[in-house]
C-alpha positions as CSV (number, residue, x, y, z in Angstrom):
1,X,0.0,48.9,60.2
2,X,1.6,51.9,58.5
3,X,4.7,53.6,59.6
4,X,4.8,56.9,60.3
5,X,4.1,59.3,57.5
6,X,3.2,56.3,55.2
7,X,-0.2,57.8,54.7
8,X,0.8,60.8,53.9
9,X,2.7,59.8,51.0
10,X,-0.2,57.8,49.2
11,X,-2.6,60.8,49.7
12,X,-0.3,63.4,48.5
13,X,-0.1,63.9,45.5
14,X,2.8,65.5,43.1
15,X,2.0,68.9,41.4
16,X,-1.0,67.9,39.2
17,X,-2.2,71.2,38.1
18,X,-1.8,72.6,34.8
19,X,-0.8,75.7,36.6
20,X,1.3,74.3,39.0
21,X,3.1,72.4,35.9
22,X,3.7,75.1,34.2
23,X,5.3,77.2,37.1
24,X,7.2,74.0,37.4
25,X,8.8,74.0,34.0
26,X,9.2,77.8,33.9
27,X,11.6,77.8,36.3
28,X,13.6,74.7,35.6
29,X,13.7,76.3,32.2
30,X,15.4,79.5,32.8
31,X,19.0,79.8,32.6
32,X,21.0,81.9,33.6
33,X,25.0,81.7,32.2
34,X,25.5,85.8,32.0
35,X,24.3,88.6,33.4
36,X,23.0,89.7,30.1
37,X,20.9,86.8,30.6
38,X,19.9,88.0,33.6
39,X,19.0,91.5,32.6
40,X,16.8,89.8,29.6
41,X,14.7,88.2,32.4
42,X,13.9,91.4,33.8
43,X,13.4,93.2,30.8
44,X,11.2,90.2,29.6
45,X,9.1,90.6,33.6
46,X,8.8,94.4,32.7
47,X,7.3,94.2,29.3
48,X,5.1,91.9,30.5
49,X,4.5,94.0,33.9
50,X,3.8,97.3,32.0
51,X,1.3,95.3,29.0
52,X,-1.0,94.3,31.9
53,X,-1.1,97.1,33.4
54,X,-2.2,98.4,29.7
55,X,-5.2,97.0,30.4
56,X,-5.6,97.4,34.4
57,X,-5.3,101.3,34.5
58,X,-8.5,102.3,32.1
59,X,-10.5,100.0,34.4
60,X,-9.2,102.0,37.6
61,X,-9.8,105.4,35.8
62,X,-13.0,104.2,35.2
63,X,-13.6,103.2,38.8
64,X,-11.8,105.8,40.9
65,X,-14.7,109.4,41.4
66,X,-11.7,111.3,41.9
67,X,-11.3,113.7,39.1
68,X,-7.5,114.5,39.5
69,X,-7.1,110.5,40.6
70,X,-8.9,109.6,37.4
71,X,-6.9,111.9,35.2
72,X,-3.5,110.3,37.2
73,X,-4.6,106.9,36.1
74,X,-5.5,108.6,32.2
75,X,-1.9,109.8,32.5
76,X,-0.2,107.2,33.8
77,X,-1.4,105.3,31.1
78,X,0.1,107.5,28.3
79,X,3.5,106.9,29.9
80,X,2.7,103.1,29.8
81,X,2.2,102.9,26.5
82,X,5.9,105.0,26.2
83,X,7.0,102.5,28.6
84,X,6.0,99.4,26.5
85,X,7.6,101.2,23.6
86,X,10.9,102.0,24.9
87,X,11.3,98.6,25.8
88,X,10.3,97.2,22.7
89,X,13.2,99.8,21.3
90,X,15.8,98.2,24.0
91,X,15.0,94.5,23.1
92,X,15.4,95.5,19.1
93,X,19.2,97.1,19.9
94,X,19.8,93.8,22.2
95,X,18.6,91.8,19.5
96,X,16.5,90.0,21.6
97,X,12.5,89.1,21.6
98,X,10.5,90.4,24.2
99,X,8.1,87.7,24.5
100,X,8.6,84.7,27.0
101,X,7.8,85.9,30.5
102,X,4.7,86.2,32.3
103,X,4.8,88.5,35.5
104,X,3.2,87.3,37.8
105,X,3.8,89.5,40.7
106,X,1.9,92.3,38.1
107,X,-0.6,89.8,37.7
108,X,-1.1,89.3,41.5
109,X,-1.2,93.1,42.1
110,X,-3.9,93.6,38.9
111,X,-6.1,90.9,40.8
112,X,-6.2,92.9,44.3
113,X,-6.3,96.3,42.4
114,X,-9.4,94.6,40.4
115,X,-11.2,93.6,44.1
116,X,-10.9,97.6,44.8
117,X,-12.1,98.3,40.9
118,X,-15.4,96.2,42.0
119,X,-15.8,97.7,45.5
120,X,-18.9,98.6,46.5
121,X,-19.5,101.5,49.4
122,X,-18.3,104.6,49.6
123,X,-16.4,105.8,46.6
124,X,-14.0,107.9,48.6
125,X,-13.1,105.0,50.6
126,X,-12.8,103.1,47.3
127,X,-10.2,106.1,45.6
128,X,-8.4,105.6,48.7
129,X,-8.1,102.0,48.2
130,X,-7.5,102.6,44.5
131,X,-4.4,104.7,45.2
132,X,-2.9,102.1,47.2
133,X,-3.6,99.4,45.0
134,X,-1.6,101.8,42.4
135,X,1.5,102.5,44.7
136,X,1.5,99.0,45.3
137,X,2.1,98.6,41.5
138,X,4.2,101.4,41.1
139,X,6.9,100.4,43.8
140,X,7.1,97.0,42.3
141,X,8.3,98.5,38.9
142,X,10.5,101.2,40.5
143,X,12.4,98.1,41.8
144,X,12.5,96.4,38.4
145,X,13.6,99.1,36.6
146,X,16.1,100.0,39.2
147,X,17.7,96.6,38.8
148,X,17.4,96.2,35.0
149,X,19.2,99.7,34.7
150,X,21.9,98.6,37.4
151,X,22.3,95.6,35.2
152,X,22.4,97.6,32.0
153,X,25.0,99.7,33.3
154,X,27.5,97.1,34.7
155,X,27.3,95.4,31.1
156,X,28.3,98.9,29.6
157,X,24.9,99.0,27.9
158,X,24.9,103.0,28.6
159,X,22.1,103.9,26.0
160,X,19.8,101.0,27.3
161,X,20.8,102.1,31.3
162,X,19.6,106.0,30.3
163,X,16.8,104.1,28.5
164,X,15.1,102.2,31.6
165,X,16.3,105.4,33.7
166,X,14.1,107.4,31.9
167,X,11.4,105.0,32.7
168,X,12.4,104.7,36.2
169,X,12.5,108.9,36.5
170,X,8.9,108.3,35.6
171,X,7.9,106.1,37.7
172,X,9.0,107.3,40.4
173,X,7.6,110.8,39.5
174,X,3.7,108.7,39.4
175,X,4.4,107.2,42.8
176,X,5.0,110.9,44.1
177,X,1.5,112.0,42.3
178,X,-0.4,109.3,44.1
179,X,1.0,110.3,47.4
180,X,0.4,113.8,46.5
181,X,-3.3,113.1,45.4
182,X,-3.6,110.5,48.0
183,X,-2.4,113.2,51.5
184,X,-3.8,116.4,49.6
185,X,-7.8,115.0,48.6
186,X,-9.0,111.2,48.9
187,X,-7.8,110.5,52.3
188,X,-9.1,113.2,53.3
189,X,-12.6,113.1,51.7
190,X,-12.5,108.8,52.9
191,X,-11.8,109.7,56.6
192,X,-14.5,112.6,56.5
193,X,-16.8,109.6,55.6
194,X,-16.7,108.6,59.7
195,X,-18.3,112.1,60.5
196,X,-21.3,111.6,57.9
């Protein structure tokens, strides 16, 4: 006979994944001796953050019907592409790469946002979707460039703080559009889709 939980420990199994190796070694690899160290990290999640969504915010353009939510996402990804080149401008005056970190929170929202993207039904009901998936987004970098900018400025790193709060100023400012488009025209047009 076994003892109790014996069983268990032959059938289970260590992380065997490739994946689950790799989260693995990601974070027994960082380290963290400074807060400059720390603020690289979350410039590093950014940049990566704001490249995906390089990719993710034609596809939602593309998707929403909206014509003022399509020309948000067209927008939004102008300042993206601004975004991905201030930081690139920050990591140059740190003397620092910007490669090295995957975000995968950005990636997890992309994935949901793509499951709207591919909706099929009413395409009201979709924009509204679309809009949420986009907040969604937008909240998560409002707090990482709140944080990296907070960092920034307790290192003295004034130019780089004003930098990321320009970014943040922006942000912010798309979040308020969504709402804007979101209370003014698609949820309106998806709840009138109960009456038809």
């Amino acid at each position: 006979m076994h003892e109790p939980g014996q069983a268990f420990r032959k059938i289970s199994k260590p992380f065997s994944s490739r994946a689950a190796n790799l989260e693995t070694m990601r974070f027994t690899a960082l380290k963290l001796d400074s807060l400059r160290d720390l603020l690289i990290e979350e410039l590093r999640d950014l940049y990566s953050a704001e490249t995906q969504l390089l990719d993710a915010l034609p596809k939602m353009a593309e998707a929403a019907s909206s014509s003022e939510l399509k020309s948000a996402f067209s927008h939004h990804l102008e300042e993206t592409k601004g975004h991905v080149s201030r930081l690139e401008r920050v990591f140059q005056q740190m003397g620092e790469k910007s490669s090295g970190e995957v975000c995968e929170a950005m990636k997890g929202l992309i994935k949901e946002g793509e499951i709207l993207v591919k909706a099929e039904g009413d395409p009201d009901v979709r924009d509204a979707g679309l809009v949420g998936a986009a907040q969604r987004v937008e909240h998560y970098e409002i707090a990482g460039y709140g944080t990296a900018r907070s960092l920034a400025r307790r290192l003295s790193e004034t130019q780089i703080a004003d930098t990321l709060q320009q970014t943040l100023q922006e942000e912010a400012q798309a979040d308020k559009k969504l709402t804007a488009i979101a209370e003014s025209q698609v949820n309106v047009a998806a709840a009138s889709t109960q009456r038809r």
